[in-house]
Legacy VTK file of the C-alpha trace (Angstrom):
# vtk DataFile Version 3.0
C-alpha trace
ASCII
DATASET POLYDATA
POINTS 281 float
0.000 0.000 0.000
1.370 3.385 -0.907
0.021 6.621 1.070
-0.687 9.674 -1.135
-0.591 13.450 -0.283
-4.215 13.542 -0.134
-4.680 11.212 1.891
-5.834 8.448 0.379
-4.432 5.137 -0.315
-3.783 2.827 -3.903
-3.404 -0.753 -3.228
-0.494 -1.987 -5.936
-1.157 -5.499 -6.894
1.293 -8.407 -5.714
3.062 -10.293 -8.941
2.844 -13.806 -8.756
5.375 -15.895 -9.815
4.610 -19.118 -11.286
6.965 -21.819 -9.794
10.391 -22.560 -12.695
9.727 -26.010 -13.699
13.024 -27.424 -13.994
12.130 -31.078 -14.367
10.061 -30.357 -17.124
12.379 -27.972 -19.158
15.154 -30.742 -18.778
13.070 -33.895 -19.857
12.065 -31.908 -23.020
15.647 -31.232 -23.836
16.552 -34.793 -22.899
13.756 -36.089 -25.409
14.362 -33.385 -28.220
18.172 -34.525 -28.246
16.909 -37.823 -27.882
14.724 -37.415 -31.134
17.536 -35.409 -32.941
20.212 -38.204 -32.326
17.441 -40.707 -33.804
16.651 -38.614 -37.107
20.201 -37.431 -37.697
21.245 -41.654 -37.451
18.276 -42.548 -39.852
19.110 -40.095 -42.489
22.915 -40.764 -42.279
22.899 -44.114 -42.379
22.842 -45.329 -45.969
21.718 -48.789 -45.054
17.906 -47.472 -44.723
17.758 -47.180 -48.113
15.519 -43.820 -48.544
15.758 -43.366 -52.117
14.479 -47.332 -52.007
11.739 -45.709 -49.614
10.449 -43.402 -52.025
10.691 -45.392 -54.397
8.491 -47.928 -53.190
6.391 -45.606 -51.171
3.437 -45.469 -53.977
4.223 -49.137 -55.610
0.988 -50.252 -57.498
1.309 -53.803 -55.888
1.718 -52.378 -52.201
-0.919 -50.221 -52.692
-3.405 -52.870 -53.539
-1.905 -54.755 -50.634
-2.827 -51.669 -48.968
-6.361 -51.518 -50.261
-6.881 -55.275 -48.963
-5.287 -54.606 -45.471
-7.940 -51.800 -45.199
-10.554 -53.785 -46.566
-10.003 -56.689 -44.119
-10.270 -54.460 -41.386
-12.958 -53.022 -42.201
-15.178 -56.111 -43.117
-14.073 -57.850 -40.052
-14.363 -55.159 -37.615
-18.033 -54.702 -38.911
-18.656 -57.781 -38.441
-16.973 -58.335 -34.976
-18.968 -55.287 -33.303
-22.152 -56.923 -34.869
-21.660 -60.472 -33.540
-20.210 -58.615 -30.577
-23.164 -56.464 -29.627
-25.065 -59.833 -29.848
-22.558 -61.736 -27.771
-22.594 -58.411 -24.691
-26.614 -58.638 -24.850
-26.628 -62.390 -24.270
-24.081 -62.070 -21.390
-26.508 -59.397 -20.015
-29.604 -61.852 -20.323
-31.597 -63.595 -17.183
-30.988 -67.152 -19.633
-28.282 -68.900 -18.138
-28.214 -70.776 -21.341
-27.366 -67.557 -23.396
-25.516 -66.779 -20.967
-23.454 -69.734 -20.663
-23.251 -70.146 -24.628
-21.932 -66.417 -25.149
-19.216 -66.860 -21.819
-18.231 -70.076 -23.674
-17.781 -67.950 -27.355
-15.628 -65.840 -25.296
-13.644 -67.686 -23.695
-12.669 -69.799 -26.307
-11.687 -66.833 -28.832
-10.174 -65.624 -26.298
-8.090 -67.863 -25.334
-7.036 -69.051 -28.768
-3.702 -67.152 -30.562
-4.579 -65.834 -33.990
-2.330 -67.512 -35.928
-3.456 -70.769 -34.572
-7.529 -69.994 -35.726
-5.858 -68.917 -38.917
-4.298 -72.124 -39.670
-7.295 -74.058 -38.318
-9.364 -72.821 -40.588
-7.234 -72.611 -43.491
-6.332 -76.627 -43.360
-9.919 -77.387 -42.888
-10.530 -79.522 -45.618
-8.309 -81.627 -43.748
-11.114 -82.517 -41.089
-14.387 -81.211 -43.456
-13.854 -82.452 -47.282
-17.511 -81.215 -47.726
-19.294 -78.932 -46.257
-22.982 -80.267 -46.453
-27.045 -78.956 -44.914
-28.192 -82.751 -44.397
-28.770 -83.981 -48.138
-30.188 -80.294 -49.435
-26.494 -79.214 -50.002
-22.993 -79.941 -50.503
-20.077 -78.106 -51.620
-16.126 -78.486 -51.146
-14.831 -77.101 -48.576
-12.143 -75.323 -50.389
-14.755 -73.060 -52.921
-16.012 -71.686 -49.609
-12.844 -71.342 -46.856
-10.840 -69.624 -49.268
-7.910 -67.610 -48.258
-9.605 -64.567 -48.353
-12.445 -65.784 -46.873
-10.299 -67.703 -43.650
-9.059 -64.449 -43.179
-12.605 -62.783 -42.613
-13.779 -64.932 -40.387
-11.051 -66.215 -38.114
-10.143 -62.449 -37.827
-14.297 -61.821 -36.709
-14.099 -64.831 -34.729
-11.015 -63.479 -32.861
-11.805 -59.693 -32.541
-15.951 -60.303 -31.720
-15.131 -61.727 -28.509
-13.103 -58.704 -27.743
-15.875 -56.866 -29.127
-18.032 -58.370 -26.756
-16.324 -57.880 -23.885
-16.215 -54.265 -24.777
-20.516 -53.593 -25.514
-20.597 -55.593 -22.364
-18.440 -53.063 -20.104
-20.292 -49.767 -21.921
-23.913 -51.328 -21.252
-22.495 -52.132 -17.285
-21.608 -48.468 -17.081
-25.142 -47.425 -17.674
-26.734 -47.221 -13.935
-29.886 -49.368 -13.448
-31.651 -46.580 -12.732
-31.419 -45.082 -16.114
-33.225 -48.968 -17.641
-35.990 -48.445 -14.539
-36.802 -45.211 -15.817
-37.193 -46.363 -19.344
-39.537 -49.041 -18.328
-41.347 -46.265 -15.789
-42.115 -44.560 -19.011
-43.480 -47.657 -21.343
-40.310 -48.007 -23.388
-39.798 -51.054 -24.925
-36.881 -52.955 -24.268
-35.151 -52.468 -27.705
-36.617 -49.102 -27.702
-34.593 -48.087 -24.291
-31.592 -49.807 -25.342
-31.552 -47.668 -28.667
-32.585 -44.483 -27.465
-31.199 -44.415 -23.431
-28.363 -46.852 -22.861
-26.261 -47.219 -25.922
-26.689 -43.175 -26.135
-24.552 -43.271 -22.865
-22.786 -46.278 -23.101
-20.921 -45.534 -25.962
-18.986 -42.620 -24.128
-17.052 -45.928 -22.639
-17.223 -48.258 -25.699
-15.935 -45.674 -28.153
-12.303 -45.610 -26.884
-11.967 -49.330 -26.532
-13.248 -49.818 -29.653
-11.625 -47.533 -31.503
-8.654 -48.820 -30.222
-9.577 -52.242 -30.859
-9.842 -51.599 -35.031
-6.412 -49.874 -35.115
-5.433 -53.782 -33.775
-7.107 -55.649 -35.908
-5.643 -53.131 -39.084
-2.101 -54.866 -37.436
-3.142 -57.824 -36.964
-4.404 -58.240 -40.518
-0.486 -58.712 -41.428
-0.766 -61.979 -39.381
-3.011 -63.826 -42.750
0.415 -62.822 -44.648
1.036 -66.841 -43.373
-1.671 -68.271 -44.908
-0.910 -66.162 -48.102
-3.349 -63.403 -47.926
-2.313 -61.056 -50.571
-2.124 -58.093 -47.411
0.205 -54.866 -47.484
2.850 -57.117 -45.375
2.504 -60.083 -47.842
3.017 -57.815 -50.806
6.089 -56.372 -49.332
7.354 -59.543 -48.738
6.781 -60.916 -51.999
8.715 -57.785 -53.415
11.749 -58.292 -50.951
11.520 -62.068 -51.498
12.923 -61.061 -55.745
14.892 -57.874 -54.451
16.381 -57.998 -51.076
15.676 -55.014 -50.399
13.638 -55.792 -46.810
14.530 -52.495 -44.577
13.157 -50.199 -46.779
9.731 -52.302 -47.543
9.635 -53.011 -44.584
9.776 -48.791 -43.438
6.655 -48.039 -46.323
5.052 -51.049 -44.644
5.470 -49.269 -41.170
4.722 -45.793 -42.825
1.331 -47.105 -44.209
0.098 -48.407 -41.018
0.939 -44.766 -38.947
-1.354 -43.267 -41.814
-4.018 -45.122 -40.591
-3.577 -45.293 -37.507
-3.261 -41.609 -37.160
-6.918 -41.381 -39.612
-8.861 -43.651 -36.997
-7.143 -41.421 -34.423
-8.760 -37.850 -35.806
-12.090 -40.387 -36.635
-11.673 -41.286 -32.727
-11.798 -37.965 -31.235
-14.302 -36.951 -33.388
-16.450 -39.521 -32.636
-16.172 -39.420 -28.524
-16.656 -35.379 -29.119
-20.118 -36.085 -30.872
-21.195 -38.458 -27.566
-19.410 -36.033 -25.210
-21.305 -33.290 -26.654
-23.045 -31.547 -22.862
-20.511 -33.071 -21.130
-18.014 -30.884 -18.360
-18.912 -27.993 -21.722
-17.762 -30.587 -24.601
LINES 1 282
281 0 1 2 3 4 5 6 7 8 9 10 11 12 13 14 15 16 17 18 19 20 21 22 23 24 25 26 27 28 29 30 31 32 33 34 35 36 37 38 39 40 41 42 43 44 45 46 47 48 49 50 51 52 53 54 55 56 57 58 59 60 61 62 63 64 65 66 67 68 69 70 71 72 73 74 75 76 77 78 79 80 81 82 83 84 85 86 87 88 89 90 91 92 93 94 95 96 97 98 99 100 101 102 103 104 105 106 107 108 109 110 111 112 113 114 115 116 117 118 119 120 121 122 123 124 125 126 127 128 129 130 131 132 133 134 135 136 137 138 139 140 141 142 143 144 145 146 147 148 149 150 151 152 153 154 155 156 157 158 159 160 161 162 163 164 165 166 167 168 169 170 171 172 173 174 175 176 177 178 179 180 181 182 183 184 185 186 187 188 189 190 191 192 193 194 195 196 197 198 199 200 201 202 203 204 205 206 207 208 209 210 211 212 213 214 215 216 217 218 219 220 221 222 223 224 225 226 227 228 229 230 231 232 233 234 235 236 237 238 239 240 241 242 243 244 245 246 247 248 249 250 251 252 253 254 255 256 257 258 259 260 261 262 263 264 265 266 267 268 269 270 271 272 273 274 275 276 277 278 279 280
């Protein structure tokens, strides 16, 4: 406070200082040396191949691998959150028998690796010559598991239960309260699930799920082993004649960060349109 002449007084504001944050100012410089020492190695070090890169980098036959790897994905995972959805509801159901049959579905998926389904159902004209519907119809097993099509649906066998798991968590979420007052209000079952719980359960599925397709897009380079003409298989089949496996491999890796970092951007959008009214979202 400062006294004046006349008597009166003027009250001079106190600076505050904000506290130096040392730690943080000398983990950035750590990283930022850390990514400078990376860059300056890759660019330096002639045995990555760059002009290979970019060469590459827009091949007609990785790009229809890439087409395929995106098409995969995108069939299965439709197909997995379908199946899935169907799988959470029948956890959530008073039948034990659903219940039990869906827990089973899970478990089982679950529990068995990728590759292994893959195989299975890739070498299974081995146990199934025919598949038949009684004496109505019978075709070879081979016209209908064919590669492409033991890709679909060991990958939606494998994801759905995931899948499942997820719906199921969301629709938990949901209090029981918010069902009761559906029913108070004559809602059909269906009716509340569409219009009250899956409204707010998918403010908890979205994440999970989102991250869930950017694993199946990787995982799709698994059906390379059963010949699945993927991005991964194409670059292989290039490198196979060429040797030249680091820098397929990098526009392999680059492809995949492209779409990962699209389903990212698709993410938040998508939890900003369910957030919308939340803490001023």
């Amino acid at each position: 406070m400062v006294s004046l002449d006349s008597g009166t007084e003027t009250r001079i504001p106190a600076r505050i200082l904000g506290r130096r944050k040392y730690g943080t100012w000398i983990a950035g410089a750590v990283a930022a040396a850390l990514v400078a020492l990376v860059l300056t190695s890759a660019f330096t070090n002639e045995n990555f191949s760059w002009p290979a890169f970019g060469h590459y980098l827009f091949s007609p036959s990785l790009l229809l691998g890439l087409g395929h790897t995106v098409e995969l994905a995108v069939i299965s995972m439709a197909l997995s959150i379908v199946l899935g959805v169907v799988l959470a509801m029948m956890r959530q159901s008073a039948n034990k028998v659903l219940t039990t049959a869906a827990g089973a579905y899970v478990w089982v998926f679950r529990a068995t690796p990728l590759l292994v389904l893959l195989l299975l159902l890739y070498n299974l004209a081995a146990l199934y010559p025919e598949l038949s519907l009684g004496t109505l119809v019978s075709v070879d097993t081979n016209t209908v598991i064919t590669v492409a099509g033991a890709a679909i649906i060991g990958l939606t066998l494998h994801e759905s239960a995931y899948c499942a798991e997820i719906f199921r968590a969301g629709l938990i979420s949901v209090g029981r309260g918010q069902r009761e007052a559906a029913e108070a209000l004559g809602m059909p079952g269906m009716l509340a699930l569409r219009r009250i719980v899956l409204p707010q359960a998918m403010r908890a599925i979205v994440p999970p799920l989102t991250n869930q397709f950017v694993n199946v897009v990787k995982t799709t380079s698994i059906v390379s082993v059963i010949a699945m003409p993927e991005l991964l298989y194409s670059a292989q089949i290039i490198y196979a004649r060429t040797y030249e496996t680091i820098p397929l491999l990098l526009v392999v890796t680059f492809w995949y960060l492209v779409i990962t970092a699209l389903l990212t951007v698709a993410q938040r959008r998508v939890e900003r349109h369910f957030n919308r009214g939340e803490a001023g979202l």
